[in-house]
Backbone as ProteinMPNN parsed JSONL, in Angstrom:
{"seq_chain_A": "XXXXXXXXXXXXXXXXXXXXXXXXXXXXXXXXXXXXXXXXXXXXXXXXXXXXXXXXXXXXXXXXXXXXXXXXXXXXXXXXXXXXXXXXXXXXXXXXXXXXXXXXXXXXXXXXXXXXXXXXXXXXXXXXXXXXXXXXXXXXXXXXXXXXXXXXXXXXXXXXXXXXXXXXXXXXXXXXXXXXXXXXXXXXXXXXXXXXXXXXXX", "coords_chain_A": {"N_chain_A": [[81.487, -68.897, -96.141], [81.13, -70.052, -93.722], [83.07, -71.908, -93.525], [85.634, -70.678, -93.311], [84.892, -69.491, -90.307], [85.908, -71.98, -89.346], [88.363, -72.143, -90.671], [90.005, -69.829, -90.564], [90.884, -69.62, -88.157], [92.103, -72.053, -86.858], [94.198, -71.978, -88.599], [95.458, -69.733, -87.354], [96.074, -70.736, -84.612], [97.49, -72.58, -85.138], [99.58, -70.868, -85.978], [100.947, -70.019, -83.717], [104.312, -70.427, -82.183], [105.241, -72.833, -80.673], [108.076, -73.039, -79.81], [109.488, -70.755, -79.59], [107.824, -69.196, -78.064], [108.803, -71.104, -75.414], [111.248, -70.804, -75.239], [111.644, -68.013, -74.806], [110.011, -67.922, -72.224], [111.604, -69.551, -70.834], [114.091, -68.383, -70.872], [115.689, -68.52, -73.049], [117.888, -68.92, -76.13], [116.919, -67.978, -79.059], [115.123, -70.226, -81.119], [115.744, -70.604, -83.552], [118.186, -69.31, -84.185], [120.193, -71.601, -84.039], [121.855, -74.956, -83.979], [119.631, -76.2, -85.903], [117.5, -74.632, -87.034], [115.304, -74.896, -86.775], [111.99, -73.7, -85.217], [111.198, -76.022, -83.365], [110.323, -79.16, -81.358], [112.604, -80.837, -81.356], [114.868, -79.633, -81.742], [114.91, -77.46, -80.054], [115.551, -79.078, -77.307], [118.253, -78.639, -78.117], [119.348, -76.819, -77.146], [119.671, -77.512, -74.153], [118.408, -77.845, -72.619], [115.675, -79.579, -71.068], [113.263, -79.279, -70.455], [112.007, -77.212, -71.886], [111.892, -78.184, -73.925], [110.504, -80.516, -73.869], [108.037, -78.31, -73.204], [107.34, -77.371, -75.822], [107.024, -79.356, -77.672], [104.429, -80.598, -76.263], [103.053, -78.226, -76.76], [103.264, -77.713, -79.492], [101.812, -80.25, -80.19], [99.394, -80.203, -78.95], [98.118, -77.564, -79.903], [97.504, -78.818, -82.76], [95.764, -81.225, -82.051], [93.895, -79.595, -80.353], [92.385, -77.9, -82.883], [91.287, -79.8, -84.199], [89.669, -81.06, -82.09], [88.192, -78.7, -81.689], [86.846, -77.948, -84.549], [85.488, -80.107, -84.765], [83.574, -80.319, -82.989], [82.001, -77.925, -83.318], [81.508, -78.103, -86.279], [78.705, -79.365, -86.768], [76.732, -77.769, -85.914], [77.54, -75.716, -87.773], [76.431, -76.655, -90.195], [78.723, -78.37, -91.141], [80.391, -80.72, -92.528], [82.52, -84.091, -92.318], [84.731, -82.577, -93.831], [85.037, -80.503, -93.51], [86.26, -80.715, -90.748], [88.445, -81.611, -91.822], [89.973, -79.478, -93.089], [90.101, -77.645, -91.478], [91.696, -79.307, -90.155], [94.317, -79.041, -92.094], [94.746, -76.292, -92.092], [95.543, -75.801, -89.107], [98.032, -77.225, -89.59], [99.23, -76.094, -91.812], [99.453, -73.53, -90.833], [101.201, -73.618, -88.718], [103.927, -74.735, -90.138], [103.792, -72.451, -91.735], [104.04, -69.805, -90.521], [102.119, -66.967, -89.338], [102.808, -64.98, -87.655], [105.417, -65.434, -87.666], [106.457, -64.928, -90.035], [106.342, -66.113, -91.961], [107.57, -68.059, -91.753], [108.502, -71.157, -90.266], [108.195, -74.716, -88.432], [108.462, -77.954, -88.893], [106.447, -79.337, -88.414], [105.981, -81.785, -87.626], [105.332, -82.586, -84.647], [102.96, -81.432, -84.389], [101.661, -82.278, -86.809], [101.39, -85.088, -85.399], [99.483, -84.446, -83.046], [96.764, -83.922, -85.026], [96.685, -86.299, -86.161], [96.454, -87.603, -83.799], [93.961, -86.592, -82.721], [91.775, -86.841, -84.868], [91.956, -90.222, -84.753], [92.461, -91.796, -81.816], [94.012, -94.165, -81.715], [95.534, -94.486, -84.272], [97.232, -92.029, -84.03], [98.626, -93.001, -82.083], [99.828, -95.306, -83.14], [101.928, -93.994, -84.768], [103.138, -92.755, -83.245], [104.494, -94.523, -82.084], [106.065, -95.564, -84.113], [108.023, -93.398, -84.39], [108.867, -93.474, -82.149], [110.183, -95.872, -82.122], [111.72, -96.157, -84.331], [113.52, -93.482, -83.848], [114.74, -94.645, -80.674], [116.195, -97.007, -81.703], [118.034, -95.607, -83.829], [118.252, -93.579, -83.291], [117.986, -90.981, -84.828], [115.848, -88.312, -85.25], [115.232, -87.189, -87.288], [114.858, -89.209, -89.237], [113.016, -90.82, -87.812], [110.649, -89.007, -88.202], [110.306, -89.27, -91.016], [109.874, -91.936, -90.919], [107.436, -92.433, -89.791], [105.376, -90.718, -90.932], [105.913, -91.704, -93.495], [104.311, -94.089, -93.406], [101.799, -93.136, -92.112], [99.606, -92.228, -93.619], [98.579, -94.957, -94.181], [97.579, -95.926, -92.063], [95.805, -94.02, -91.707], [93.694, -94.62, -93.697], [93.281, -97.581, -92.939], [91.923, -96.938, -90.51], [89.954, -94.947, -91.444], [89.134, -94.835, -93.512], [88.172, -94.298, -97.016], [87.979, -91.163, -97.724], [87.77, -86.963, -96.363], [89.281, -87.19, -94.783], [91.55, -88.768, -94.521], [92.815, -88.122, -96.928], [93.863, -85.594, -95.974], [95.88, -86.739, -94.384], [97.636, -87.955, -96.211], [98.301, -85.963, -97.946], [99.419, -83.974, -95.457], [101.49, -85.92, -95.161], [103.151, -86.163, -97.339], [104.266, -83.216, -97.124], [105.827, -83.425, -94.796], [107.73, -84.879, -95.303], [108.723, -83.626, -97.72], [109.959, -80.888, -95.976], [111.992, -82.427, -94.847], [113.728, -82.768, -96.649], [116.735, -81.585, -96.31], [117.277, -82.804, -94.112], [117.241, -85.358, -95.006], [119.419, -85.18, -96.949], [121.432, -85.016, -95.463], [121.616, -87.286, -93.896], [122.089, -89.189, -95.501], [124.919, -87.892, -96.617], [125.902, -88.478, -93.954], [125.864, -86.394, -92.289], [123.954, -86.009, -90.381], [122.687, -84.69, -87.031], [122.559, -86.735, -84.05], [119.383, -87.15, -81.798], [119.348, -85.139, -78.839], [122.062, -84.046, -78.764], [123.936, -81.557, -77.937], [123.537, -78.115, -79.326], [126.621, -76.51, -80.625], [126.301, -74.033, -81.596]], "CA_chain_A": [[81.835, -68.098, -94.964], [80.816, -70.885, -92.101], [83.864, -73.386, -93.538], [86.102, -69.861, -93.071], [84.824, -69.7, -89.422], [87.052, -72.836, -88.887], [89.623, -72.65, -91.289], [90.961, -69.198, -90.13], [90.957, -69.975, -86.204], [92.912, -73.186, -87.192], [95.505, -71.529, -89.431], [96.208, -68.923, -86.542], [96.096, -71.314, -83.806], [98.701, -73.449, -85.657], [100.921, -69.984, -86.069], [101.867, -69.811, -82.732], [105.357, -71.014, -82.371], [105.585, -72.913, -78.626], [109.451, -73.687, -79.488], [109.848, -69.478, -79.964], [107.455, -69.306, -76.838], [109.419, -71.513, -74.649], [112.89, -70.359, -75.301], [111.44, -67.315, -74.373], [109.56, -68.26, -70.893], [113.347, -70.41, -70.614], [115.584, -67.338, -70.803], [117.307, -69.894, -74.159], [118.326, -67.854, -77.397], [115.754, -68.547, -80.254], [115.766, -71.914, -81.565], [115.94, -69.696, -85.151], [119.47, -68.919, -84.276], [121.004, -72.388, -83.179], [121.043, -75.743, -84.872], [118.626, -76.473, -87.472], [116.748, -73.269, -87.217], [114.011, -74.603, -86.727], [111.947, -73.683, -83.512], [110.595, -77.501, -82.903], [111.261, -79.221, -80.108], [114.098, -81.403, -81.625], [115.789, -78.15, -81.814], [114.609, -76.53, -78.538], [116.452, -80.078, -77.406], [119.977, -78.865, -78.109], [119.523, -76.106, -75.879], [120.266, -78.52, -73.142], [117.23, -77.633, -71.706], [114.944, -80.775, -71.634], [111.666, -78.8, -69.579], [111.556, -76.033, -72.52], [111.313, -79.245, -75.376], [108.711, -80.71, -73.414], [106.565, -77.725, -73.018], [107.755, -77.341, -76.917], [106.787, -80.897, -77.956], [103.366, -80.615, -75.755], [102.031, -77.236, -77.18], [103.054, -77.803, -80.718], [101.054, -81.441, -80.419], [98.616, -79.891, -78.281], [97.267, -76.694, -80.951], [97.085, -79.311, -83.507], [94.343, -81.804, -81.195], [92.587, -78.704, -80.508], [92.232, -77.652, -84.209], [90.377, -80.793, -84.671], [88.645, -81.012, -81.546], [86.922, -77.672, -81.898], [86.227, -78.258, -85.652], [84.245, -81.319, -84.617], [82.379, -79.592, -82.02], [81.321, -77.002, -84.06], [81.056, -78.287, -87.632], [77.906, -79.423, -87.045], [76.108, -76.843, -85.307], [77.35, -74.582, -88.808], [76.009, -77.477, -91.118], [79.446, -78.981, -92.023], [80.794, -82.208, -91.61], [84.239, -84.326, -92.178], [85.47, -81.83, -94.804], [85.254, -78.968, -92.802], [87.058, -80.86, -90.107], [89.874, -82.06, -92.027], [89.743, -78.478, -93.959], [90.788, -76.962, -90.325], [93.563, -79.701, -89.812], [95.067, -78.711, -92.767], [94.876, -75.172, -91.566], [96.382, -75.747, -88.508], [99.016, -78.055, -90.135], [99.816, -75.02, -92.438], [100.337, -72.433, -90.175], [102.747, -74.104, -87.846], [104.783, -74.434, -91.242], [103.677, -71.082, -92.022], [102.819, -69.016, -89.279], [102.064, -65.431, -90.227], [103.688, -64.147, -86.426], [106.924, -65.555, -88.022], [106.859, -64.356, -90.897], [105.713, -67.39, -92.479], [108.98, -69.385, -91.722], [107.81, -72.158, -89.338], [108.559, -75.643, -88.229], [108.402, -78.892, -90.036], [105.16, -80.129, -88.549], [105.87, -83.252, -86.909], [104.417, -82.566, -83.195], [101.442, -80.351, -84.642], [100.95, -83.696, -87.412], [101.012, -86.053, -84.429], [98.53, -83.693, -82.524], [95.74, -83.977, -85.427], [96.435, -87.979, -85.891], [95.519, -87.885, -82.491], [92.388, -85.588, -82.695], [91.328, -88.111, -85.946], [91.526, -91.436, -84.28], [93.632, -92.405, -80.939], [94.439, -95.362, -82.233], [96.438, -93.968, -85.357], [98.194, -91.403, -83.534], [99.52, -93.694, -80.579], [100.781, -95.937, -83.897], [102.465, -92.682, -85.333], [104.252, -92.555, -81.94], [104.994, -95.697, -81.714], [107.105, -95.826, -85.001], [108.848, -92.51, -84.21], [110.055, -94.008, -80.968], [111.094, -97.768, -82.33], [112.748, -95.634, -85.221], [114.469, -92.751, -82.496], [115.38, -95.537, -80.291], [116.957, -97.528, -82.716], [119.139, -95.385, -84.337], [118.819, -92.154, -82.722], [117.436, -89.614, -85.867], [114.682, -87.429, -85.038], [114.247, -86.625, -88.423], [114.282, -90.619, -89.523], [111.958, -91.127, -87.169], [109.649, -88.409, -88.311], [110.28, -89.794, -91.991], [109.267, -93.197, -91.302], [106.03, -91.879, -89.324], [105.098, -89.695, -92.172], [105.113, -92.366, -94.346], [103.191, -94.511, -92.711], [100.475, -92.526, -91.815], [98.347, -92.554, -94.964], [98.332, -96.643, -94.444], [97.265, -95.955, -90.801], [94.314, -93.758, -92.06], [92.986, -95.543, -94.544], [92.368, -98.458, -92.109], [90.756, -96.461, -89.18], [89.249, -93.535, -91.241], [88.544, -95.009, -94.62], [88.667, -93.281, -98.026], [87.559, -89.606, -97.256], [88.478, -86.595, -96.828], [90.524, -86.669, -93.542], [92.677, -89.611, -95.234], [93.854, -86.954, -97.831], [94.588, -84.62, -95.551], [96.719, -86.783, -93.694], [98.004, -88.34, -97.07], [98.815, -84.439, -97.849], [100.947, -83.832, -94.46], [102.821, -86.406, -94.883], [103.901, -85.408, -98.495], [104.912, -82.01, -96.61], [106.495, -83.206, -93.609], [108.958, -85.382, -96.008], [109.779, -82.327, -98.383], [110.221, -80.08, -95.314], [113.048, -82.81, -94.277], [114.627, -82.454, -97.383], [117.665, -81.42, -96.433], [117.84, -84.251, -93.104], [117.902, -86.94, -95.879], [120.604, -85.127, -97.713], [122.415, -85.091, -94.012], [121.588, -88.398, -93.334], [122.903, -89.812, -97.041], [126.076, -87.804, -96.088], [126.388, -89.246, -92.504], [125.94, -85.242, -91.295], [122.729, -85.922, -89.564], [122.935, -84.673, -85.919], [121.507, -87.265, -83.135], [118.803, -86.922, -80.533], [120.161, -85.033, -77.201], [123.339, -83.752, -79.186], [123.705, -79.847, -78.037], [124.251, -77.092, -80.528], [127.544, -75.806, -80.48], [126.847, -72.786, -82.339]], "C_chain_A": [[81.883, -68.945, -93.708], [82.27, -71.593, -92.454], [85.244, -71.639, -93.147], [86.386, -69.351, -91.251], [85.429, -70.988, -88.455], [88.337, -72.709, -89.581], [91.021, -71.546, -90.305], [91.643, -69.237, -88.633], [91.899, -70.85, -85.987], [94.255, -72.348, -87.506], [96.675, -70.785, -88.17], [96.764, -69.391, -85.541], [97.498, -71.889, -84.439], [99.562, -72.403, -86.379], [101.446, -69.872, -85.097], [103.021, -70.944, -82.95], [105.653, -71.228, -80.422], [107.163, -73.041, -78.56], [109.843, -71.64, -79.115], [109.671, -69.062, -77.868], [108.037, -70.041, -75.693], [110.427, -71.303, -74.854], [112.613, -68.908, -74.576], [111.011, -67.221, -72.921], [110.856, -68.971, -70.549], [114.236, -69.658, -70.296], [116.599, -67.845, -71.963], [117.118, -68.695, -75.443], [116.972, -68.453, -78.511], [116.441, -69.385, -81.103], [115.892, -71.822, -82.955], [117.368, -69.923, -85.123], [120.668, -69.935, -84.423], [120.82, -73.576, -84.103], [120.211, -76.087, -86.114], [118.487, -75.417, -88.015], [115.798, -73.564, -87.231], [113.017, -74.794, -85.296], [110.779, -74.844, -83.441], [111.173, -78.003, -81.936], [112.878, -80.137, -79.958], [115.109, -80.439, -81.256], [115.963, -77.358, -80.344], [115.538, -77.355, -77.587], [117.586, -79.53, -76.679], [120.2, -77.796, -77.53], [120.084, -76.438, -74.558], [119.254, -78.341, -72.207], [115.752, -78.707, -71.879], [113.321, -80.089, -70.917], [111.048, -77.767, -71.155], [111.106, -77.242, -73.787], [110.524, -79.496, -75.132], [107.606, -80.299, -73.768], [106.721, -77.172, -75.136], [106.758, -78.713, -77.719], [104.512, -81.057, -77.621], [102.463, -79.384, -76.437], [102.155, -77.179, -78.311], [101.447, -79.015, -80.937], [99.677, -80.932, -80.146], [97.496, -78.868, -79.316], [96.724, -77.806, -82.151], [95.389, -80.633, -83.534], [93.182, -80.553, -81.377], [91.918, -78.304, -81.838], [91.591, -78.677, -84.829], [89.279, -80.973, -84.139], [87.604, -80.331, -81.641], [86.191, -77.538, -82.96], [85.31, -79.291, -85.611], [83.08, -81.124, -83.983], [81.516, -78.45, -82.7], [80.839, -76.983, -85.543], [79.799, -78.388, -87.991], [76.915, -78.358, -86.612], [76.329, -75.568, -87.082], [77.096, -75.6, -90.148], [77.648, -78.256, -91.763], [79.883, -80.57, -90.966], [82.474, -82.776, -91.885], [85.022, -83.296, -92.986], [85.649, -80.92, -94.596], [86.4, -79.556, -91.857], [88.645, -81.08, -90.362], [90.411, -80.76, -93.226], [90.649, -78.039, -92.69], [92.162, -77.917, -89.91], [94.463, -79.242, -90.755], [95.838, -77.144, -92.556], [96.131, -74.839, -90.309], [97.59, -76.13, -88.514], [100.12, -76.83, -90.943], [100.614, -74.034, -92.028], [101.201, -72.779, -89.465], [103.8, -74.205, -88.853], [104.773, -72.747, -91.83], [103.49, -70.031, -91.147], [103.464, -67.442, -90.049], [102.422, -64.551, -88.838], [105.43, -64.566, -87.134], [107.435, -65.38, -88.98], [107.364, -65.524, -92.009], [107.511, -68.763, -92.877], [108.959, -70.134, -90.444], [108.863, -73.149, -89.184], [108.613, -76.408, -89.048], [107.177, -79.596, -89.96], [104.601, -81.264, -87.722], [104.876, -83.348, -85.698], [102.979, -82.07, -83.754], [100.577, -81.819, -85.484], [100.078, -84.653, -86.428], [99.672, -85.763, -83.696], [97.108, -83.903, -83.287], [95.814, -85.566, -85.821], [95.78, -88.399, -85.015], [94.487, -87.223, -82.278], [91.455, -86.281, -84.101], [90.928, -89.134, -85.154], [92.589, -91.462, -83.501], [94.778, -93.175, -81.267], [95.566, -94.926, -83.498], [97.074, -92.948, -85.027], [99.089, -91.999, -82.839], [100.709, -94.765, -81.541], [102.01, -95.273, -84.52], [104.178, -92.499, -84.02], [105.041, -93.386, -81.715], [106.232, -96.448, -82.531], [108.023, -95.003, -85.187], [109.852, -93.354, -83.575], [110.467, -95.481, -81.158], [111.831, -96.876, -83.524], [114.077, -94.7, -84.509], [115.21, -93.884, -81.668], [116.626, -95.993, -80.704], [118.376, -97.148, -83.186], [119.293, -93.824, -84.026], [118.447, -90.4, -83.731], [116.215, -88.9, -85.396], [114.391, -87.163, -86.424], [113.954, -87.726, -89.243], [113.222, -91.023, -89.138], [110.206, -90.488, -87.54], [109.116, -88.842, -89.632], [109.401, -90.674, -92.155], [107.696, -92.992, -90.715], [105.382, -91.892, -90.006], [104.563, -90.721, -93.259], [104.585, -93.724, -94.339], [101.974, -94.378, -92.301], [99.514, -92.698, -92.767], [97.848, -94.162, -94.785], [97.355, -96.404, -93.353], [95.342, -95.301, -91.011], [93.344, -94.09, -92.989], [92.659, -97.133, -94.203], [91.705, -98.14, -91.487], [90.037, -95.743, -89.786], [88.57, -94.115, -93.262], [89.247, -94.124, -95.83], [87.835, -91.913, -98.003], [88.711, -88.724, -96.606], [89.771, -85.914, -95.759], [91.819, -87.344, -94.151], [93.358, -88.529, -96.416], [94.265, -85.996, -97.276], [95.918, -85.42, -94.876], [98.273, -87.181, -94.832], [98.963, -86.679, -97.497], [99.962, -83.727, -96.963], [101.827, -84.778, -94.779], [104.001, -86.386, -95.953], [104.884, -84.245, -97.844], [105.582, -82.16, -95.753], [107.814, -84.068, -94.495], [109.596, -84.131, -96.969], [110.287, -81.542, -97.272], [111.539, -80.797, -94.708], [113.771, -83.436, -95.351], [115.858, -82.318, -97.362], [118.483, -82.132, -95.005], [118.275, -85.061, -93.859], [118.853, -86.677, -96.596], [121.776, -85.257, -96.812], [122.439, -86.565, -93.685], [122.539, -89.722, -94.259], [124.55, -89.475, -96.856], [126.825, -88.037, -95.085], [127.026, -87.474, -91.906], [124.771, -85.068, -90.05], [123.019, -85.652, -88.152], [122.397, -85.811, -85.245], [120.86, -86.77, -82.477], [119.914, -86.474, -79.559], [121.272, -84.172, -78.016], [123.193, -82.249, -79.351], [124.141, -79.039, -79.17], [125.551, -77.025, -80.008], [127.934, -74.242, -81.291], [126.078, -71.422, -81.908]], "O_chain_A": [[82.58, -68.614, -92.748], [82.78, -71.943, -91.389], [85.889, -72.105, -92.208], [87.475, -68.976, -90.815], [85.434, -71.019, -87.225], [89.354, -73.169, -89.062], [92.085, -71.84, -89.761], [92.761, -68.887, -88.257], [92.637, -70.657, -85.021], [95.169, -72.152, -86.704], [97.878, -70.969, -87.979], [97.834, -68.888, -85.197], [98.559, -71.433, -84.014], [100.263, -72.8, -87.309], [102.635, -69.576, -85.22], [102.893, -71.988, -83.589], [105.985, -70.505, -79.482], [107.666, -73.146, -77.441], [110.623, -71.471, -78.179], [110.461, -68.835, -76.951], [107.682, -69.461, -74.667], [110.904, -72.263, -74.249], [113.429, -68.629, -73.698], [111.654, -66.394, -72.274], [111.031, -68.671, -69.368], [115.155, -69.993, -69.549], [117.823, -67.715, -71.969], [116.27, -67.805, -75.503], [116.301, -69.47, -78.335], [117.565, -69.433, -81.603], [116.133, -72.838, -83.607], [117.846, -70.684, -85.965], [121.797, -69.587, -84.766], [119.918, -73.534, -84.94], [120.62, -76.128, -87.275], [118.991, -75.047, -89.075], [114.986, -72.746, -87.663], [113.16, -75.706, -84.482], [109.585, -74.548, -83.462], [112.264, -77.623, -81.511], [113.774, -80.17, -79.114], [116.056, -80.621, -80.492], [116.943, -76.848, -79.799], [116.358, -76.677, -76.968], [117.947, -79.642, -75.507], [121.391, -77.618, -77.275], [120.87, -75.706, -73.957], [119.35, -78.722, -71.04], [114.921, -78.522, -72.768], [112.307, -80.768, -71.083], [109.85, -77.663, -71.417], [110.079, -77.112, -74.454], [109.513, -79.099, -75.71], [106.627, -80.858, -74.263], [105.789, -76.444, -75.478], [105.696, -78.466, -78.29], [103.635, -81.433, -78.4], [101.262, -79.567, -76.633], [101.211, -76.551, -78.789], [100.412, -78.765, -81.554], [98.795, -81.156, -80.975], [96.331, -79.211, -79.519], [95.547, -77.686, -82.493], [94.496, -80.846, -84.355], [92.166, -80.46, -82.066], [90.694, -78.425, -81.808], [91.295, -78.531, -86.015], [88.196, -81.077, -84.715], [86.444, -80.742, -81.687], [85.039, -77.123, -82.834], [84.376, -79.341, -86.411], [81.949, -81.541, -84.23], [80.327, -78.283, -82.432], [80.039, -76.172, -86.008], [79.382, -77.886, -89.034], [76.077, -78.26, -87.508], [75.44, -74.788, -87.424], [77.647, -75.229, -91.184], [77.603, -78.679, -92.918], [79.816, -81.097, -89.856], [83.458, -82.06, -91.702], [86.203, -83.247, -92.642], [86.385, -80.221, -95.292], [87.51, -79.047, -92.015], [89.632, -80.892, -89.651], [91.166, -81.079, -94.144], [91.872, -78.064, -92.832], [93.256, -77.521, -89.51], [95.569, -78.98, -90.282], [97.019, -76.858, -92.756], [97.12, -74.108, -90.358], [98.383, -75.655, -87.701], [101.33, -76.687, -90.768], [101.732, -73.648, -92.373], [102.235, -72.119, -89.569], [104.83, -73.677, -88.435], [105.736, -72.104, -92.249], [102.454, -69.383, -91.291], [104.405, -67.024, -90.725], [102.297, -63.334, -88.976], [106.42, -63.857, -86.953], [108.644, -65.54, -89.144], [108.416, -65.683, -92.628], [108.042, -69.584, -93.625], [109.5, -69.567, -89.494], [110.033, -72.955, -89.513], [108.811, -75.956, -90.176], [106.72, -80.284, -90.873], [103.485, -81.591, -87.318], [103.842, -84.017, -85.711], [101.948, -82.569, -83.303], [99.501, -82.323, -85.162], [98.884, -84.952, -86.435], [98.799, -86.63, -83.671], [96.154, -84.069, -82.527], [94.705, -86.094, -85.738], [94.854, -89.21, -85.044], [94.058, -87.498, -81.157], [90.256, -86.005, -84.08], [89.758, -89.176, -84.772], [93.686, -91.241, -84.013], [95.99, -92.984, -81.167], [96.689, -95.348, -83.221], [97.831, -92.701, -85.966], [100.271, -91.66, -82.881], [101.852, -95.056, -81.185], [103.017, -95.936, -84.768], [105.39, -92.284, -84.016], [106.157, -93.208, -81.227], [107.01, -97.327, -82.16], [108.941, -95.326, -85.94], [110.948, -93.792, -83.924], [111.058, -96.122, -80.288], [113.019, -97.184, -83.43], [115.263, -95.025, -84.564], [116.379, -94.067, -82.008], [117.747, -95.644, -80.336], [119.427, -97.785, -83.11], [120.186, -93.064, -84.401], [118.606, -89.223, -83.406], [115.481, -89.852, -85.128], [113.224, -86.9, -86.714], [112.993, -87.608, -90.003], [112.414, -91.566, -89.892], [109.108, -91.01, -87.348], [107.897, -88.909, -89.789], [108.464, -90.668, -92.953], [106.794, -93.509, -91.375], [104.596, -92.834, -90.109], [103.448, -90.768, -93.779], [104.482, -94.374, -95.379], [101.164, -95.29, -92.134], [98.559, -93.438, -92.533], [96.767, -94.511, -95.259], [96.193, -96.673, -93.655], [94.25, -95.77, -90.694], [92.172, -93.729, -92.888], [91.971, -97.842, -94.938], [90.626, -98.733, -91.482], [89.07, -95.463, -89.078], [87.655, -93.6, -93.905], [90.311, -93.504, -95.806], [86.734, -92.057, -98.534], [89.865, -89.053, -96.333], [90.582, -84.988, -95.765], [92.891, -86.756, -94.29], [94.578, -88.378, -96.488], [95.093, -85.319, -97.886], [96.973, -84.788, -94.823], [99.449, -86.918, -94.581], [100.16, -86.507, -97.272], [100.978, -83.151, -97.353], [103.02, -84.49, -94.686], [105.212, -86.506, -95.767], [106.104, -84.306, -98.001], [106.255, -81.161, -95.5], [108.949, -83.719, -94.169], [110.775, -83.78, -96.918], [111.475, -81.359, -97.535], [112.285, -80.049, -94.075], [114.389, -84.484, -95.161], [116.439, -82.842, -98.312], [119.691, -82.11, -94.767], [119.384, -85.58, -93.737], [119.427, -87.649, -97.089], [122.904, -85.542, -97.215], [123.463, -86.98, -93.142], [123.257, -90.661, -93.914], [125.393, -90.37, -96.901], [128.051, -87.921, -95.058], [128.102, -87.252, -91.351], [124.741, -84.266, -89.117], [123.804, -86.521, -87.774], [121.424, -86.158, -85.915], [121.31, -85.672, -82.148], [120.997, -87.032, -79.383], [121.122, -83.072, -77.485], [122.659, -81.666, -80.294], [125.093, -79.369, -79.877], [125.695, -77.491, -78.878], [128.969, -73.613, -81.515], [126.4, -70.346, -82.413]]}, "name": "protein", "num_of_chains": 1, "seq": "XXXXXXXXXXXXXXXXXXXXXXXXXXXXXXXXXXXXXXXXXXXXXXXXXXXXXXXXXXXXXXXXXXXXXXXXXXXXXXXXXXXXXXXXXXXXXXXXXXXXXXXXXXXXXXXXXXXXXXXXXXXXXXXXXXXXXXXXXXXXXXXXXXXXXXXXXXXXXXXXXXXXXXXXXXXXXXXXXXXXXXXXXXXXXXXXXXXXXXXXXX"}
């Protein structure tokens, strides 16, 4: 019941949808309708509205920090320790893919991922970022970028964090954030992949 007292708080926390939420505070159509379909801030993006990705980008990343932070703060006080914490990232990781306000059809993860990398260890989030944006840069994919992240990360936590059981959780997202861009690498293989910046037209 105490590891329940984080998991579910997590899960819900990481259902809100900030891309849904800022299209909405924006006056922009739902980032469901447009593009990908999926309300992340890549997507929120091709709105042409670069303030609503932001606050998109910032409150996806943002629920996923907290969902660690507060699991750390409180794990011990209900007798648990790393396995509770990385019990609630998974949680929050979940519901942003799942969220049960959307009727469990979510995002892909990426910002919310980045968010508990960075609520893990600084240091292995800021690297996370750092290979998005030399991959984005580069060649301009948002969903390459999130790719090469993704699978990277497991290396990243298994230097700073060891073998335990945050390293499998992160080992775990990044399994999920590559199936969830499933059908980028079939876009990207066909040379349909959209770029960064590049508005919907639909």
């Amino acid at each position: 019941m105490t590891l329940i007292a984080l998991v579910l708080p997590a899960y819900l926390l990481g259902s809100i949808s900030f891309g849904v939420l800022a299209s909405r505070f924006f006056h922009l159509p739902d980032p469901r309708t447009y593009g990908s379909g999926n309300p992340g801030a890549t997507n929120v993006l091709r709105s042409g509205k670069k303030s609503a990705a932001i606050f998109t980008l910032l409150g996806d990343a943002g629920k996923g920090w907290l969902a660690v932070a507060l699991a750390e703060y409180y794990a011990p006080f209900l007798g648990l320790g790393n396995e509770a914490v990385a019990a609630a990232a998974l949680a929050v990781f979940l519901g942003h893919l799942f969220p049960v306000f959307l009727h469990f059809r979510g995002g892909k993860g990426v910002a919310t991922a980045l968010g508990i990398l960075l609520g893990f260890n600084p240091w292995m989030g800021l690297l996370a970022v750092t290979i998005w944006l030399a991959v984005a840069v580069i060649w301009r994919f948002s969903s390459l970028a999130a790719i090469a992240a993704a699978g990277l990360a497991p290396f990243y936590a298994l230097f700073f964090l060891g073998f335990e059981a945050r390293t499998l959780i992160v080992f775990i997202m990044s399994l999920l954030l590559i199936w969830r861009h499933k059908s980028n690498i079939a876009d990207l293989i066909a040379g349909r992949e959209s770029r960064i910046g590049k508005r919907s037209t639909s």
